[in-house]
PDB file of N, CA, C and O in Angstrom:
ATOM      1  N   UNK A   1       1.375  11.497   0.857  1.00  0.00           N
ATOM      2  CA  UNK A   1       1.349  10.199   0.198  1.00  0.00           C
ATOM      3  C   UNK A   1       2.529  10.115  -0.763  1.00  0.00           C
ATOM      4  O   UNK A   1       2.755  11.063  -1.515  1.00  0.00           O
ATOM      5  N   UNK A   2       3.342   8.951  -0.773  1.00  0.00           N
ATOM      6  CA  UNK A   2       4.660   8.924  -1.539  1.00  0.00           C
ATOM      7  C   UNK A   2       3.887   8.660  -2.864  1.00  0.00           C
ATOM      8  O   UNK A   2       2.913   7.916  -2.981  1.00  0.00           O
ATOM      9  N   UNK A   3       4.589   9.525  -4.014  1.00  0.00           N
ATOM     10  CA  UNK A   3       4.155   9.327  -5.298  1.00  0.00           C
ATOM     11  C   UNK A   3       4.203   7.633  -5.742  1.00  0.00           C
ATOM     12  O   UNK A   3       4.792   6.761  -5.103  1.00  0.00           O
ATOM     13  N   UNK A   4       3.300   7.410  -7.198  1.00  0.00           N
ATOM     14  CA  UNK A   4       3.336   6.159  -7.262  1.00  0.00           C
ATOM     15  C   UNK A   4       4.718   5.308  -8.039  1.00  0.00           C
ATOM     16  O   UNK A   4       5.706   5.887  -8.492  1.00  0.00           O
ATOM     17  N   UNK A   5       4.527   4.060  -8.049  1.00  0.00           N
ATOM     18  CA  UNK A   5       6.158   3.669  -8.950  1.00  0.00           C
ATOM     19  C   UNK A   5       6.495   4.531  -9.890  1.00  0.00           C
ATOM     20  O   UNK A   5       5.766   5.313 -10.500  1.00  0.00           O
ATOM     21  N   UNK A   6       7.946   4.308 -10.004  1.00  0.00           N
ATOM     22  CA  UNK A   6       8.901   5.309 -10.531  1.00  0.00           C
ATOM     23  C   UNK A   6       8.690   4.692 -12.410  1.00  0.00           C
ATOM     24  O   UNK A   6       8.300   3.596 -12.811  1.00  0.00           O
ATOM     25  N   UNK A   7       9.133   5.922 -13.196  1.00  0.00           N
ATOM     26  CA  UNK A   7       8.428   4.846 -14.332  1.00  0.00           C
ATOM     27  C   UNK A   7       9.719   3.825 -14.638  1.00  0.00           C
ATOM     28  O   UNK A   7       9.498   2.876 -15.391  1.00  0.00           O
ATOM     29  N   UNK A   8      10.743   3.950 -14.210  1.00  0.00           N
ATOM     30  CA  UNK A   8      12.123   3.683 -14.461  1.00  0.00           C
ATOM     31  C   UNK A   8      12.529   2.163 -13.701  1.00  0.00           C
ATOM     32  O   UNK A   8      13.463   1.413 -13.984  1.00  0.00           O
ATOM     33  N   UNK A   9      11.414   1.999 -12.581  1.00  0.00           N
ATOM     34  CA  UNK A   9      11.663   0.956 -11.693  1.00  0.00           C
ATOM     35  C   UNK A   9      11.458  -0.464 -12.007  1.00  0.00           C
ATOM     36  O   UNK A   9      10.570  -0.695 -12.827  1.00  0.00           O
ATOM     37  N   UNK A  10      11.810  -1.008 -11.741  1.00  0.00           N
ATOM     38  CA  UNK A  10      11.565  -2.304 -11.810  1.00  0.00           C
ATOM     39  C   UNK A  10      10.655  -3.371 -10.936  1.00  0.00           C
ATOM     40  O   UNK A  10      10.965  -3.567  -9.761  1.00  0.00           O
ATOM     41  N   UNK A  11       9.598  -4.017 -11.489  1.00  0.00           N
ATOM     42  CA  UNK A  11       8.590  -4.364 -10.519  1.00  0.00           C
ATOM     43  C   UNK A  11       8.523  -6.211 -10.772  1.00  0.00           C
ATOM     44  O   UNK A  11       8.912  -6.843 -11.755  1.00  0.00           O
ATOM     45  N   UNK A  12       7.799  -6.793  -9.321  1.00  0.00           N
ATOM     46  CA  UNK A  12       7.406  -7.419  -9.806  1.00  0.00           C
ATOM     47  C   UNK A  12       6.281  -7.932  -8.893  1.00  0.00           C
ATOM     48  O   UNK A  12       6.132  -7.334  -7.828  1.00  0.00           O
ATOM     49  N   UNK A  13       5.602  -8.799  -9.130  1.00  0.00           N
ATOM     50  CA  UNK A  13       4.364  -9.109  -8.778  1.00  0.00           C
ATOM     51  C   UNK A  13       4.346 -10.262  -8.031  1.00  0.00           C
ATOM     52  O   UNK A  13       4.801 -11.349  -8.386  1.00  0.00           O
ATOM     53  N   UNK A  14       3.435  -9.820  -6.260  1.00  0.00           N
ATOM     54  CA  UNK A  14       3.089 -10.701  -5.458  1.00  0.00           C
ATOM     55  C   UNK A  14       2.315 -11.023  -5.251  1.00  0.00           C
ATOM     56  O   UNK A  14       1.829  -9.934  -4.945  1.00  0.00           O
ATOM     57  N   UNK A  15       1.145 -12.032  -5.009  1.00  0.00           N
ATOM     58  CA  UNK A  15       0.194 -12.481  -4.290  1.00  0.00           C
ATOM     59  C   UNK A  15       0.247 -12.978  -3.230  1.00  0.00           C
ATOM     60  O   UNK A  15       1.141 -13.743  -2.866  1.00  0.00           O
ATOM     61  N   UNK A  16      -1.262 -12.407  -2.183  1.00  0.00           N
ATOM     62  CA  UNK A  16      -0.876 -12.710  -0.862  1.00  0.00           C
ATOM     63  C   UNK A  16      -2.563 -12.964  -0.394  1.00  0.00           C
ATOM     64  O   UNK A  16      -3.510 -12.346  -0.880  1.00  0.00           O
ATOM     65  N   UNK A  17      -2.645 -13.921   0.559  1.00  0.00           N
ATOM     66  CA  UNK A  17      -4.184 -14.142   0.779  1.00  0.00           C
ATOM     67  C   UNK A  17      -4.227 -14.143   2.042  1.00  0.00           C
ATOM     68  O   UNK A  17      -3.410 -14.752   2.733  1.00  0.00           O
ATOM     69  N   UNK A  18      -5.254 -13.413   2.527  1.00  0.00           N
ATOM     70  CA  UNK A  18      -5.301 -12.527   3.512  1.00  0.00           C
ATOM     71  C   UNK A  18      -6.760 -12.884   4.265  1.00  0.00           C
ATOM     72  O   UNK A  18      -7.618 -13.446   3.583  1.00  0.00           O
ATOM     73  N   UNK A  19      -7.039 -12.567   5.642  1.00  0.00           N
ATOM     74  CA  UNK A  19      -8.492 -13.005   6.260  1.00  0.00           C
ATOM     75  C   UNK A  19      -9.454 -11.416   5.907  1.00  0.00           C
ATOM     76  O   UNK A  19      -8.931 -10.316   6.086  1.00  0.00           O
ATOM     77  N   UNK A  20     -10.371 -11.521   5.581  1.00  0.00           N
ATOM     78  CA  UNK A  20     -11.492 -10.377   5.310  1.00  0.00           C
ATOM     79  C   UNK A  20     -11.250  -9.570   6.288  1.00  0.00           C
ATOM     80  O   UNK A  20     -11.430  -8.423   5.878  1.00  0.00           O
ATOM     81  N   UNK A  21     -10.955  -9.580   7.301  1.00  0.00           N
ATOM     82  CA  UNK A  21     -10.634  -8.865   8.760  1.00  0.00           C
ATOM     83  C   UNK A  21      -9.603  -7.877   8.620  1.00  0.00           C
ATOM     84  O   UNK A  21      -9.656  -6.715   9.024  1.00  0.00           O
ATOM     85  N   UNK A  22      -8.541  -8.509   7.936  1.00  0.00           N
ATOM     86  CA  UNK A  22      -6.955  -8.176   7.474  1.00  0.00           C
ATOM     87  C   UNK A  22      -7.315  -6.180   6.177  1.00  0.00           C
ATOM     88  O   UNK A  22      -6.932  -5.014   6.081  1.00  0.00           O
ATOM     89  N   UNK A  23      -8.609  -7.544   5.345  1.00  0.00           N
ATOM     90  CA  UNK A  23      -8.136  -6.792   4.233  1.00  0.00           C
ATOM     91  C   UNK A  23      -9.001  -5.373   4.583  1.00  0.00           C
ATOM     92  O   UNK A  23      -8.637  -4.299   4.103  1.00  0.00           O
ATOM     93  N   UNK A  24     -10.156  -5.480   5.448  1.00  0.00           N
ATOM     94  CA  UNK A  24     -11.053  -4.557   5.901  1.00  0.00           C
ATOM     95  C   UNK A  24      -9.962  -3.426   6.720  1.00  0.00           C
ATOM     96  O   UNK A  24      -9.896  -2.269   6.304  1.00  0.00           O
ATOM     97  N   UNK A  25      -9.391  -3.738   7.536  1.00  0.00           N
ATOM     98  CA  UNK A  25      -8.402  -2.983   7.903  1.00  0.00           C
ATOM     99  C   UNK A  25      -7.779  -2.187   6.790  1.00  0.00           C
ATOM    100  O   UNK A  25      -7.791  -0.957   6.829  1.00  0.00           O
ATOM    101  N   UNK A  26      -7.233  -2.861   5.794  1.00  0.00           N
ATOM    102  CA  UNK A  26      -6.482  -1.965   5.130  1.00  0.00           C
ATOM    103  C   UNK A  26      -7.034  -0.814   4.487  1.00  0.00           C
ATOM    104  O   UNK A  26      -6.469   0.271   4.353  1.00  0.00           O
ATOM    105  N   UNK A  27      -8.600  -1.245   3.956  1.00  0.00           N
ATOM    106  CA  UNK A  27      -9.335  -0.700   3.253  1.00  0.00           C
ATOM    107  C   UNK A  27      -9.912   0.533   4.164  1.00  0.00           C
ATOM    108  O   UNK A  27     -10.219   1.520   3.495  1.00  0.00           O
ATOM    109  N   UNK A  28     -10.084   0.629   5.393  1.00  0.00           N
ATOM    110  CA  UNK A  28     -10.539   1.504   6.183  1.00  0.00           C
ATOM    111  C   UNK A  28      -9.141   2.630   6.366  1.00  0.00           C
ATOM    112  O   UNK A  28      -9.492   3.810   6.375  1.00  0.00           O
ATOM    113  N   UNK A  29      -7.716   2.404   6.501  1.00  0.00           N
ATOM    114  CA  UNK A  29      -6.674   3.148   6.199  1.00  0.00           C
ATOM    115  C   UNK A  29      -7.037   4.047   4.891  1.00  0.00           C
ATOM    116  O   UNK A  29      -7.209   5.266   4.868  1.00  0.00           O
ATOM    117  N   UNK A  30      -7.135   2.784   3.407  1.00  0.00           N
ATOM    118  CA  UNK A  30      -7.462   3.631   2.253  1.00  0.00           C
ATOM    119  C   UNK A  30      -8.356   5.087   2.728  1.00  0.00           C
ATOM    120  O   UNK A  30      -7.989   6.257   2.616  1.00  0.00           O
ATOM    121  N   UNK A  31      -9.369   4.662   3.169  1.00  0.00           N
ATOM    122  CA  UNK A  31     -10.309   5.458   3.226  1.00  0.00           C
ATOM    123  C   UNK A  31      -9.805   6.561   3.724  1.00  0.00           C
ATOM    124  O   UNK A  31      -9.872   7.620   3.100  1.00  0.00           O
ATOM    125  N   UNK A  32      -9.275   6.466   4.830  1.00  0.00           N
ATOM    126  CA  UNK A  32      -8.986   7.690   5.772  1.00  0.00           C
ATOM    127  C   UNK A  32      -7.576   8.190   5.544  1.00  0.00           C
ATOM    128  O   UNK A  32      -6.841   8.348   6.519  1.00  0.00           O
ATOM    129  N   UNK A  33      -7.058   8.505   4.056  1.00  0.00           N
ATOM    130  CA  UNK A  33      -6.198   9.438   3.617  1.00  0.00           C
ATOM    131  C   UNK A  33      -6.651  10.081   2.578  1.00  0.00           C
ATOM    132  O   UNK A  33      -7.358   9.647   1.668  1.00  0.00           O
ATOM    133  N   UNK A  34      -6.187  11.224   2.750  1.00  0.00           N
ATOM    134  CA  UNK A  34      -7.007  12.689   1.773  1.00  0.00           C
ATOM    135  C   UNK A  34      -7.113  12.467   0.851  1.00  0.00           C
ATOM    136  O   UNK A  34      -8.168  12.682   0.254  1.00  0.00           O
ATOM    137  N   UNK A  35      -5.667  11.724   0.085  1.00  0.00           N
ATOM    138  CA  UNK A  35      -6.213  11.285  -1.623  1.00  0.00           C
ATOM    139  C   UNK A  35      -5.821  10.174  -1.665  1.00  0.00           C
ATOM    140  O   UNK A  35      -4.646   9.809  -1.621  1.00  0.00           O
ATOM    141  N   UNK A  36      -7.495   9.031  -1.825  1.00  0.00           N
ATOM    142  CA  UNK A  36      -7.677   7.637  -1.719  1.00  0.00           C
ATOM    143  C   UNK A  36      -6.296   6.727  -2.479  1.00  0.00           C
ATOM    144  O   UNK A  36      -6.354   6.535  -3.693  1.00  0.00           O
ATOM    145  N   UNK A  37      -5.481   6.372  -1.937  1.00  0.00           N
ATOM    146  CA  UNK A  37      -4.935   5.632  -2.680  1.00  0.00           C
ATOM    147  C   UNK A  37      -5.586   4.000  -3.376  1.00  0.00           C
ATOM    148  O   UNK A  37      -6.590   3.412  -2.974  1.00  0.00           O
ATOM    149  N   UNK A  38      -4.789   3.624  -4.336  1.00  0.00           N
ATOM    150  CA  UNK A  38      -5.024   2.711  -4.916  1.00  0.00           C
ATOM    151  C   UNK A  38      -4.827   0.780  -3.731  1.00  0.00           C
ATOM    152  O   UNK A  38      -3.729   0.572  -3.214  1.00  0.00           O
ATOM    153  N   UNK A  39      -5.607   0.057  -3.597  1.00  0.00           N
ATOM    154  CA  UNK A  39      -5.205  -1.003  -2.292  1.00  0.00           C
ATOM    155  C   UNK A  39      -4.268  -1.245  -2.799  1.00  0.00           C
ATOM    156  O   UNK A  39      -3.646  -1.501  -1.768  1.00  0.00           O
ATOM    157  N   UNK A  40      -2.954  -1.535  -4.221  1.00  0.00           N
ATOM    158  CA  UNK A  40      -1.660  -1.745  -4.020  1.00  0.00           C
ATOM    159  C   UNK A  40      -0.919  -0.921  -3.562  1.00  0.00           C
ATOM    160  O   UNK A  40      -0.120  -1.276  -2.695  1.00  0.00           O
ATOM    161  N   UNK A  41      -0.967   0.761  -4.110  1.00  0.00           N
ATOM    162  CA  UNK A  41      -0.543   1.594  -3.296  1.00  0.00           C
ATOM    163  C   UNK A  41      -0.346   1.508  -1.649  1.00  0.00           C
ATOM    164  O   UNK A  41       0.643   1.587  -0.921  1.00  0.00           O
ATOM    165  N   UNK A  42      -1.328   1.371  -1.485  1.00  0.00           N
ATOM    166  CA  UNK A  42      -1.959   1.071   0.135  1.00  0.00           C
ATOM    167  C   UNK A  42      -1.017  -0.074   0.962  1.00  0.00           C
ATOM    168  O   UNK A  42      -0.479   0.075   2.059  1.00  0.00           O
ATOM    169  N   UNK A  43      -1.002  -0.889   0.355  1.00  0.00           N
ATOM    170  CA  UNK A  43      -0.525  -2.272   1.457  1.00  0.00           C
ATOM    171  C   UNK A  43       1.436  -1.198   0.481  1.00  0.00           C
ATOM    172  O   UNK A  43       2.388  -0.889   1.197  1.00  0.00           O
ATOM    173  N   UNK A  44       1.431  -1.045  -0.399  1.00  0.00           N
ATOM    174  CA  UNK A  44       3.543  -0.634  -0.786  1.00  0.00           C
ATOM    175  C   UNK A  44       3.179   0.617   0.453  1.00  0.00           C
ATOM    176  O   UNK A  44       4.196   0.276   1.057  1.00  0.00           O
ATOM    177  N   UNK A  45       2.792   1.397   1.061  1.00  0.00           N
ATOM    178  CA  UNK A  45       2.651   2.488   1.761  1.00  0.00           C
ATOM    179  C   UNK A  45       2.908   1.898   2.974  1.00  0.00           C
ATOM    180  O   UNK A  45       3.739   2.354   3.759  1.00  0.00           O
ATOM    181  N   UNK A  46       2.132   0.735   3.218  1.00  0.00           N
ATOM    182  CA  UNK A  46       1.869   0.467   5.033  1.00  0.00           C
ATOM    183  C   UNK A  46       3.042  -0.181   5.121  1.00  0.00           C
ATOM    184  O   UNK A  46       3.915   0.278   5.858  1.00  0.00           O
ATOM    185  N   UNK A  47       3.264  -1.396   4.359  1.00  0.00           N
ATOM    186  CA  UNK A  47       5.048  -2.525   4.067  1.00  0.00           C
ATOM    187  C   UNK A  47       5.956  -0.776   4.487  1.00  0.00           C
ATOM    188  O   UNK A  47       6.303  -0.388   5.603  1.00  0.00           O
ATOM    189  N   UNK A  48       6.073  -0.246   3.499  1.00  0.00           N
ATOM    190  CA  UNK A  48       7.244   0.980   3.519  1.00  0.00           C
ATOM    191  C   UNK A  48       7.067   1.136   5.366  1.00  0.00           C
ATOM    192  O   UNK A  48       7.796   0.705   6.260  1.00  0.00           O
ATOM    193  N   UNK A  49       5.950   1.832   5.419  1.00  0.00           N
ATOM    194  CA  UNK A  49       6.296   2.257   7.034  1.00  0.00           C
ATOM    195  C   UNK A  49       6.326   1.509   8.006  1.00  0.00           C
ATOM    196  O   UNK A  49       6.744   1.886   9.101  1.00  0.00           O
ATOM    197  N   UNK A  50       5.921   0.409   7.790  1.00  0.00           N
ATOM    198  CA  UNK A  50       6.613  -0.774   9.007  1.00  0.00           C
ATOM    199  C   UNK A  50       7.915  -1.243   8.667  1.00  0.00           C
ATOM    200  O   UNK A  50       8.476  -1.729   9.648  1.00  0.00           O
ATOM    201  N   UNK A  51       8.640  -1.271   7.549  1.00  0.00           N
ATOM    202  CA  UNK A  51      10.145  -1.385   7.363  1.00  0.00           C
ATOM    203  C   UNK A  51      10.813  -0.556   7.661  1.00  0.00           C
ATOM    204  O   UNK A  51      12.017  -0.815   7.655  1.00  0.00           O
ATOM    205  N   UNK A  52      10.313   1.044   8.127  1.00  0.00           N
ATOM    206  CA  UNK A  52      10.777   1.649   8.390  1.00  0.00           C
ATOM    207  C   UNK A  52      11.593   3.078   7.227  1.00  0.00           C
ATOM    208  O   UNK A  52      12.299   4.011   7.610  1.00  0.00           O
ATOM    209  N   UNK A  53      11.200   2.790   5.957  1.00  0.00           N
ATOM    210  CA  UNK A  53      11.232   3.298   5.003  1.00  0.00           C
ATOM    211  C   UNK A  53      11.023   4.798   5.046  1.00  0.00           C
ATOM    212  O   UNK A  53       9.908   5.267   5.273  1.00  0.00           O
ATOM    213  N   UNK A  54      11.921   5.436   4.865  1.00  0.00           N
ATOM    214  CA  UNK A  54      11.307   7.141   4.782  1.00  0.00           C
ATOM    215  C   UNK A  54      10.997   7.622   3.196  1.00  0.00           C
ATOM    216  O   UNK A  54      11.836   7.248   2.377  1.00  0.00           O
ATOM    217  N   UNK A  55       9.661   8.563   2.601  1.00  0.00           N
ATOM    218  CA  UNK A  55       9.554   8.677   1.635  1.00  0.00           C
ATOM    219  C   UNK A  55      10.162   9.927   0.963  1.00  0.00           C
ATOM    220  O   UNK A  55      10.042  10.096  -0.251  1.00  0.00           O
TER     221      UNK A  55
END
C-alpha cells in the first residue's frame, strides 16, 4: 500500500457522486487489502493504478 499524502504536498479537494453499486465496489477492494485503507486512500490508490502510476 503506497504510504499516505506527503506532509509537504499540496492537496485539494474533490467531490464526486457515485451509484451505491460503484461505491460498494470500492468498499469491498477496501476490505480485501491487509491494512484497511482509508475510502480516500482507496479511490487515490485505484485513480493511481488505472493512470498507470507506479508507487
Amino acid at each position: 500500500m503506497r504510504p499516505k499524502l506527503e506532509a509537504d504536498s499540496e492537496t485539494g479537494r474533490i467531490q464526486i457522486v457515485a451509484p451505491a453499486s460503484w461505491l460498494a465496489r470500492v468498499e469491498e477492494w477496501r476490505r480485501s487489502q491487509p491494512k484497511i485503507p482509508s475510502r480516500s486512500e482507496a479511490i487515490r490508490v485505484l485513480v493511481d493504478q488505472a493512470l498507470g502510476v507506479t508507487g
